[in-house]
C-alpha positions as CSV (number, residue, x, y, z in Angstrom):
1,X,-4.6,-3.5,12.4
2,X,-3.8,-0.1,13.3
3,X,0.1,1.3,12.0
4,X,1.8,4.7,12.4
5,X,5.3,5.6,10.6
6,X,7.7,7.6,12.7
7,X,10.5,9.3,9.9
8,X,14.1,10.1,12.3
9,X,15.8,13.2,10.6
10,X,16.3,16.6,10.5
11,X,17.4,16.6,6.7
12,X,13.5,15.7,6.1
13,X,12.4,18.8,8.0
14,X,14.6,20.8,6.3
15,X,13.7,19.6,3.0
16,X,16.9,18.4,2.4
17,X,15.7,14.7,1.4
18,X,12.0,14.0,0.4
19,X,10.4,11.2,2.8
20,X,10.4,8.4,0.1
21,X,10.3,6.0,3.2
22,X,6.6,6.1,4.6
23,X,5.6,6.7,1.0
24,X,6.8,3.3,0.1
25,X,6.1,1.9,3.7
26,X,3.1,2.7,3.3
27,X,2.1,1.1,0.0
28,X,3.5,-2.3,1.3
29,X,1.4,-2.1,4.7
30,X,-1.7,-1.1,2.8
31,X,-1.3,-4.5,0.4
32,X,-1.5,-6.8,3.4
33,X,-4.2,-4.7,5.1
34,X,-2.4,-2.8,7.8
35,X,-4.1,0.4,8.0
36,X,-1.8,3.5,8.5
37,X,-3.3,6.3,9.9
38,X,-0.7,8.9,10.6
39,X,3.0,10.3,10.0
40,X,5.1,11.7,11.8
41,X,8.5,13.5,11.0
42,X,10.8,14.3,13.8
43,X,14.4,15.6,13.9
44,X,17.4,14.1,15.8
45,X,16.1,15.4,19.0
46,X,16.3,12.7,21.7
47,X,13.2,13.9,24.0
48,X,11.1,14.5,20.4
49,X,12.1,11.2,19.3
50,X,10.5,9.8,22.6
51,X,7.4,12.0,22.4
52,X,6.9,10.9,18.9
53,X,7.3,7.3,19.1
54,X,4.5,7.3,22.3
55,X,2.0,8.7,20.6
56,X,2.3,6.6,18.0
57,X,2.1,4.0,20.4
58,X,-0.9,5.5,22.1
59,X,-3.1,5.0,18.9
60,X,-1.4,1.9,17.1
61,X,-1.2,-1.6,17.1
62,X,1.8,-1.2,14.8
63,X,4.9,1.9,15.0
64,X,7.2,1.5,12.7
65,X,10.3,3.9,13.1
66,X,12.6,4.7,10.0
67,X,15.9,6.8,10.5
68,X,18.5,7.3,13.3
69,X,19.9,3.8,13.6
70,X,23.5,4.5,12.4
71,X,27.1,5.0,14.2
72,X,27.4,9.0,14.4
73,X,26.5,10.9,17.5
74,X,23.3,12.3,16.2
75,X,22.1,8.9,15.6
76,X,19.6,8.3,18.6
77,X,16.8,6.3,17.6
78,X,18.0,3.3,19.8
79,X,18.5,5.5,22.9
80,X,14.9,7.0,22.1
81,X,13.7,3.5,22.3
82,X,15.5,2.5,25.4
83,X,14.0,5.9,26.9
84,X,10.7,5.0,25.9
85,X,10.6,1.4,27.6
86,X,12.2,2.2,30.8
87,X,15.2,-0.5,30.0
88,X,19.4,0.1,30.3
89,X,21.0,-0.7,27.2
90,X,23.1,-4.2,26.7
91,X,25.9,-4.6,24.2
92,X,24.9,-7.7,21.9
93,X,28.6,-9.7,21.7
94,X,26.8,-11.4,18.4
95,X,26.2,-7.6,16.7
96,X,29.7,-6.8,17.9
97,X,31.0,-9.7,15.8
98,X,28.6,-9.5,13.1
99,X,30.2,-5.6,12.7
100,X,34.1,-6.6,12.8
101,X,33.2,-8.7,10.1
102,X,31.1,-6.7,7.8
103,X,34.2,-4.2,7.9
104,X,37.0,-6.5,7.4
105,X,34.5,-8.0,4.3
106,X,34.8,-4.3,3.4
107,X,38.5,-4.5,3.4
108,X,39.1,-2.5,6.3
109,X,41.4,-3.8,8.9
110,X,40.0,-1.4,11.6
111,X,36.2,-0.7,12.7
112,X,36.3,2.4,14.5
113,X,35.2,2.2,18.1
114,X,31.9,4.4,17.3
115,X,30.0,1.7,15.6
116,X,30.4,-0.7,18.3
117,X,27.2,1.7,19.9
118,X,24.7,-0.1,16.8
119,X,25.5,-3.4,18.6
120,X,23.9,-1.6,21.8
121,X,20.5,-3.2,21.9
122,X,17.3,-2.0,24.3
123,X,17.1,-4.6,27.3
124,X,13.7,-7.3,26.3
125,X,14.1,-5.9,22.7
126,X,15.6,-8.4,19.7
127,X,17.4,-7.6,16.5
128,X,16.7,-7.7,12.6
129,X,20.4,-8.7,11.5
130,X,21.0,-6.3,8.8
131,X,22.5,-8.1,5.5
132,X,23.1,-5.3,3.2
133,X,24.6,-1.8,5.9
134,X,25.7,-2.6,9.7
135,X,22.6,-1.1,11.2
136,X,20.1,-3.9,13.2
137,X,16.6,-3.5,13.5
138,X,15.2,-3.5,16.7
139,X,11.8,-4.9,17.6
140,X,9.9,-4.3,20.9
141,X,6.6,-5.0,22.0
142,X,5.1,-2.7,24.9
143,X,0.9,-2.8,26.1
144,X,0.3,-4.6,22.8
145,X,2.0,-2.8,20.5
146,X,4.9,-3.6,18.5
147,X,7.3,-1.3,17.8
148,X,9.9,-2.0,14.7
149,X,13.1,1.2,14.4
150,X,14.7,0.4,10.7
151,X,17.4,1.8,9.3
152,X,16.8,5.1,6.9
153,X,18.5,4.2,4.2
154,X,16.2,2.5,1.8
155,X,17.8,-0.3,0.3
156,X,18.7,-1.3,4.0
157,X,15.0,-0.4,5.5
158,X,13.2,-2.8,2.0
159,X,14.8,-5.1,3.3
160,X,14.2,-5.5,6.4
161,X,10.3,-4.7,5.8
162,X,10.5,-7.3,3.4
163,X,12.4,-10.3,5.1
164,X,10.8,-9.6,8.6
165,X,8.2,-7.3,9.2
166,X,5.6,-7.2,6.2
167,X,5.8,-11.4,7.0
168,X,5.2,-11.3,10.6
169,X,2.5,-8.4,10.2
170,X,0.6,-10.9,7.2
171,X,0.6,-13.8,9.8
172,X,-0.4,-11.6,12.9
173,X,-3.5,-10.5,10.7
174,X,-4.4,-13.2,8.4
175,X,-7.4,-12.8,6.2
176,X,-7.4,-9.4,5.1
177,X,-5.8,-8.1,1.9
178,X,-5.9,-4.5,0.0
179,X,-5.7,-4.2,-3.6
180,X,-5.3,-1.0,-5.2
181,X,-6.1,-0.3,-9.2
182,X,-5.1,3.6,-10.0
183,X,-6.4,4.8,-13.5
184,X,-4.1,7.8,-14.8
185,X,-6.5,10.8,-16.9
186,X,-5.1,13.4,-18.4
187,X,-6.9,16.9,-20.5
188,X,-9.3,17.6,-17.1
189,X,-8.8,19.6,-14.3
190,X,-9.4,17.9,-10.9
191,X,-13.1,19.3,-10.2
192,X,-14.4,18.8,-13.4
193,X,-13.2,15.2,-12.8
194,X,-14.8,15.0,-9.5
195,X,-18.1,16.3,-10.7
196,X,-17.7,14.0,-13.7
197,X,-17.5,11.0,-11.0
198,X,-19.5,12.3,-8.3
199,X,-22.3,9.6,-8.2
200,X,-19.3,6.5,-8.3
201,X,-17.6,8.3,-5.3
202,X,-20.7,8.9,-3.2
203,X,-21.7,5.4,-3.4
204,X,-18.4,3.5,-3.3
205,X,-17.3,1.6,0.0
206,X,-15.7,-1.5,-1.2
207,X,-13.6,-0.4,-3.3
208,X,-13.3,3.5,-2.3
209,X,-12.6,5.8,-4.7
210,X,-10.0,8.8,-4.4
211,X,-8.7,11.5,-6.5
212,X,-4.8,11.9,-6.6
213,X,-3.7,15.1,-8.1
214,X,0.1,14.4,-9.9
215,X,0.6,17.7,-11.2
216,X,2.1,18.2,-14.6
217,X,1.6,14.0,-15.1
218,X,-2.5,14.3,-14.7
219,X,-4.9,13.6,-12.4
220,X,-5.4,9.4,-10.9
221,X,-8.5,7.8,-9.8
222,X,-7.6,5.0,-7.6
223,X,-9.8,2.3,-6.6
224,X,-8.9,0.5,-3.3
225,X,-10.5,-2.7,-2.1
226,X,-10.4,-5.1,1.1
227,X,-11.4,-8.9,0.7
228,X,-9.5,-12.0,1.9
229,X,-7.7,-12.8,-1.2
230,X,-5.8,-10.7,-4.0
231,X,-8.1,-12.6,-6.8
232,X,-11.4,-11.1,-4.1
233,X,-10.2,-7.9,-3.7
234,X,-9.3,-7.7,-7.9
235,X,-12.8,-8.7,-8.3
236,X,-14.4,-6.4,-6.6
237,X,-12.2,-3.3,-8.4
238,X,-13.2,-4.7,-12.2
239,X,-16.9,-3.5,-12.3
240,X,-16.3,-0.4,-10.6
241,X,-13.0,0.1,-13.0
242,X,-15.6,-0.6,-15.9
243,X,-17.7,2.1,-14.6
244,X,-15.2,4.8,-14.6
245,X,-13.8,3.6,-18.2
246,X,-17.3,4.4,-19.3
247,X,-17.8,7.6,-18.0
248,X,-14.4,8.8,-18.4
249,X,-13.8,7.3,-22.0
250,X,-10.4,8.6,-23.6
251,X,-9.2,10.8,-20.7
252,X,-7.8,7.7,-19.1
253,X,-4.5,7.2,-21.0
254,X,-3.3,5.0,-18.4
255,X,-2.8,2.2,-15.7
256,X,-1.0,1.6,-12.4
257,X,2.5,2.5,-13.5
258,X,1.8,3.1,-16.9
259,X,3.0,6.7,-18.4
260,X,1.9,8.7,-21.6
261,X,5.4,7.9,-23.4
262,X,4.7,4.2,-22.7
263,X,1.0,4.2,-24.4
264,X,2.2,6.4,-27.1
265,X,5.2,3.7,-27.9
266,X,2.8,0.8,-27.1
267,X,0.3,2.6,-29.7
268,X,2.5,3.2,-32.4
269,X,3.8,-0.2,-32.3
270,X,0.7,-1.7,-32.4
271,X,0.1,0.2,-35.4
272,X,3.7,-0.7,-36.8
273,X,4.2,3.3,-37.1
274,X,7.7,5.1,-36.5
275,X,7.6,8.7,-35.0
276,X,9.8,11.6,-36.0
277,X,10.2,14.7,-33.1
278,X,10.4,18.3,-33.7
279,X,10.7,20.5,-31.1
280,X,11.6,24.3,-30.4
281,X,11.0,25.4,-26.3
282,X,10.9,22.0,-25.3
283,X,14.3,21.8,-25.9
284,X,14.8,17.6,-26.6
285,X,12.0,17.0,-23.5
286,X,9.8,14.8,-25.6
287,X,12.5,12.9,-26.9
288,X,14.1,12.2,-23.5
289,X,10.7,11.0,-22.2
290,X,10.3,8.8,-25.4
291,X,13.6,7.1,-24.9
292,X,13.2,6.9,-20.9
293,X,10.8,3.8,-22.1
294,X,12.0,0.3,-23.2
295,X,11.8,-0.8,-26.6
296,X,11.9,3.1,-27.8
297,X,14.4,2.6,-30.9
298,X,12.3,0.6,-32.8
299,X,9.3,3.0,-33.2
300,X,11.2,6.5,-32.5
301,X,13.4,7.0,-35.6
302,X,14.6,10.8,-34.3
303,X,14.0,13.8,-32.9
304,X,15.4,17.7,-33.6
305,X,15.8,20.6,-31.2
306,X,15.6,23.4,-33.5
307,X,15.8,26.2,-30.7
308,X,16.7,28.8,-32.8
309,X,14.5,30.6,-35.8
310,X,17.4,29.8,-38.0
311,X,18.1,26.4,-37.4
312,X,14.0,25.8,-38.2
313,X,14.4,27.6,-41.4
314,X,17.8,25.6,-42.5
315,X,17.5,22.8,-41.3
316,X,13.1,21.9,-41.5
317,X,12.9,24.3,-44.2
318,X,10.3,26.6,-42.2
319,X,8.9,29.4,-44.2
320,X,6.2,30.6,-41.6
321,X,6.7,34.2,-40.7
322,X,5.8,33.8,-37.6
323,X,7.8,30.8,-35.2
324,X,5.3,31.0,-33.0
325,X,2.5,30.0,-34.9
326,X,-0.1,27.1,-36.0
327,X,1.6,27.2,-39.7
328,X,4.9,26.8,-38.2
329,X,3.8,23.5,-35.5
330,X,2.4,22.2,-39.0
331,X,5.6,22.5,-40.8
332,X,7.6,21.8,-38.2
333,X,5.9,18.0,-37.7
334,X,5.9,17.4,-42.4
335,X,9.7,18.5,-42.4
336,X,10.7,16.2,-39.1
337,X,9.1,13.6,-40.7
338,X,10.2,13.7,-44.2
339,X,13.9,14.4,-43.0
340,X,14.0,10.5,-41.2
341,X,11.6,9.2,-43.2
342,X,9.1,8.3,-40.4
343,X,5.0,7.2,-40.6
344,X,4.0,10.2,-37.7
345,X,5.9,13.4,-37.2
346,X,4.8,15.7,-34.1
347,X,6.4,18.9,-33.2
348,X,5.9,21.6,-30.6
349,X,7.0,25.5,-30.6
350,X,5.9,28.3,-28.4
351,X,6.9,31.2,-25.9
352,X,8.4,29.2,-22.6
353,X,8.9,32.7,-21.0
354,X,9.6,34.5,-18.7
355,X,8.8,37.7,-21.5
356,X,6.9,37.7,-24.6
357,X,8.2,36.4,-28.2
358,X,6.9,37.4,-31.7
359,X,4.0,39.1,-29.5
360,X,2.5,36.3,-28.0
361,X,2.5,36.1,-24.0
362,X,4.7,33.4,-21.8
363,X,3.0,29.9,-22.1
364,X,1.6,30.1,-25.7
365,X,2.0,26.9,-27.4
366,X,1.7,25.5,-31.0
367,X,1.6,21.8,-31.5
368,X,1.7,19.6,-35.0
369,X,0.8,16.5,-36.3
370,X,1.4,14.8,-39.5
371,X,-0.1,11.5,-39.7
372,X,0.3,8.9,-43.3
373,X,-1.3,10.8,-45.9
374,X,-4.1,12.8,-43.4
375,X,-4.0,16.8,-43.6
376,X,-1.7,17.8,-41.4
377,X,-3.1,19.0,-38.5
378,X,-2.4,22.3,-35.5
379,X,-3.4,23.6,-33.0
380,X,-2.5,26.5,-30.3
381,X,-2.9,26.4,-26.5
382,X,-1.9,29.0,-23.6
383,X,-0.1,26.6,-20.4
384,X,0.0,27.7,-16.9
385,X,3.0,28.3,-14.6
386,X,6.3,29.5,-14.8
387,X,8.8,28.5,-17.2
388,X,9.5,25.0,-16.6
389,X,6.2,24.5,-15.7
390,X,5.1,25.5,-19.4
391,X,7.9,23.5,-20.8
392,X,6.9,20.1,-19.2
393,X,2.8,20.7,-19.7
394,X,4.2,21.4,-23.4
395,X,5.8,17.9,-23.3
396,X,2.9,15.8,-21.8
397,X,0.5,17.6,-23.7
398,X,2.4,16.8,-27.2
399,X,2.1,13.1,-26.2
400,X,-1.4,13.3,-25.3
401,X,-2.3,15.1,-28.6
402,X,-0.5,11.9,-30.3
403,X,-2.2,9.2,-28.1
404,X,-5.7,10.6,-28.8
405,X,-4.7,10.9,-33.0
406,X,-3.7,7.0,-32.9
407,X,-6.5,6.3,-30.6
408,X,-9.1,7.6,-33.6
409,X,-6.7,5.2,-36.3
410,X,-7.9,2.2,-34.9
């Protein structure tokens, strides 16, 4: 089965919101085995609306339209809809009391009169009564394709996918299901990681591979399959995930949903470790990864900022000349660690940028380690990008550093 997305909006053109809508739409259609081949993004332009929803229904079995259901003037997905079939509006008196009564719920003793046009419903088409906002779905089916318009805010537009289309889309194509398995690698750029790969992903079908680039998080392998059944589809990703485990080794430092701060936790824990933080041009990054993940407070027993030269030297008793410097990272991550009396200290100092510190150009970057009663260890990097940029590779880099020390523990 064939789908297309339509996104209503001129905020998305203008960047103004990101379009989490298809993103997630199209994760759900893909797990019962609804292909979606396009997106479209259209602004609250009545004619473009119609243009947009035909051709999607030119080359789908399956548009679903998100956006433009509301009470305000610019709100024009239903009248698109009704343009597009050829049909006169009809006012549904059920909507119209299904409204009244959502606003005097809301304590409000008056609707006004403009959202009496979201009980204004396409002649032939039917409703999905909304249960969380006062927006219906709309459902029409024209030469064999079925056209679904959904409300744009989120919470509203889950569930309606949830509680009526993903279940009458599973029943209209029974027997197909897609399984997805993504495995998260980090310390290799993305063609060294395709070359790496290259024989899996010429000869892959069922499951495909594909590489997703996430930036500053790493690079993804995901492995997508098609079978009649999840426990099918799951079986026919394990021997190809083997294969990538083996070739890939310790560059995959995680699953699916998985992040770096969660393996990191997850190792130390496992170890029954506790981590102390020091960090300088990160400014408290790390640590507000760390404690982003549950169960942080009982491996992560503190963290410092020391920003400034001085506060390294009074307060982690730094006696490197230079701040930006191996010997510094090194003393940075014994001091952190004696000072909360942790099993692991890591730090992380550098030159974030824009200009040069100490001589050393915009992105250079120290990292330490201290580990039990092993040398201490350093080492120096130069990051890519502009500030920020340097800041957060700084960050994911520390962690990585740290999953790949515990890694060699066990």
């Amino acid at each position: 089965m064939r789908a297309e997305i339509v996104a209503v909006g001129t905020e998305l053109l203008l960047g103004q919101i990101a379009n989490t809508n298809a993103r997630w739409m199209s994760e759900e259609l893909a797990a019962i085995g609804v292909d979606v081949f396009h997106h479209q993004v259209v602004g609250d332009n009545l004619e473009r609306i119609v243009e947009a929803i035909g051709m999607a229904a030119s080359r789908a079995d399956v548009v679903v339209v998100t956006g433009g259901l509301g009470p305000t003037q610019d709100d024009i997905t239903r009248d698109a809809l009704a343009r597009f079939l050829g049909v006169p509006m009809e006012r549904y008196p059920e909507i119209e009391d299904l409204l009244r009564e959502k606003f005097r719920a809301f304590g409000r003793r008056e609707m006004p009169e403009s959202n009496l046009r979201q009980a204004d419903v396409p002649v032939g088409a039917r409703t999905i009564v909304p249960q969380r906002g006062t927006a219906p779905g709309l459902v029409a089916e024209v030469d064999g394709t079925t056209i679904y318009a959904v409300p744009g805010v989120p919470e509203e537009m889950v569930e309606m996918m949830e509680g009526t289309i993903l279940p009458e889309l599973s029943a209209m194509s029974p027997g197909t299901v897609v399984r997805s398995k993504i495995l998260r690698a980090a310390g290799i750029g993305e063609s060294a990681l395709a070359e790496r790969v290259a024989d899996l992903f010429e000869a892959s079908t069922n499951p495909t591979i594909a590489f997703l680039a996430r930036g500053i998080e790493g690079l993804s392998v995901r492995l997508t399959a098609k079978a009649a059944t999840p426990e099918e589809a799951r079986a026919l990703i394990e021997p190809e995930e083997r294969k990538l485990r083996e070739t890939l080794g310790d560059l995959v430092f995680a699953v699916d949903d998985e992040t770096m701060e969660s393996v990191v936790l997850d190792l130390l824990r496992e170890r029954g470790l506790t981590l102390a933080v020091a960090e300088s041009l990160t400014g408290g990054l790390v640590a507000a990864r760390l404690v982003n993940a549950p169960g942080t407070s009982s491996v992560l027993r503190g963290a410092v900022v020391s920003y400034m030269t001085e506060v390294k030297r009074s307060l982690l008793g730094v006696r490197a000349e230079a701040v930006v410097s191996e010997e510094c990272a090194r003393e940075m991550a014994t001091a952190v660690r004696k000072l909360v009396d942790a099993d692991v200290g890591i730090s992380v100092t550098g030159v974030a940028g824009p200009e040069e510190q100490e001589g050393k150009p915009a992105g250079t970057v120290f990292f330490g380690l201290a580990v039990g009663d092993e040398p201490v260890e350093a080492m120096g990097t130069r990051l890519p990008g502009q500030r920020d940029q340097v800041r957060q590779f700084a960050t994911i880099s520390l962690l990585n550093l740290l999953r790949l020390k515990l890694l060699s523990l066990s």
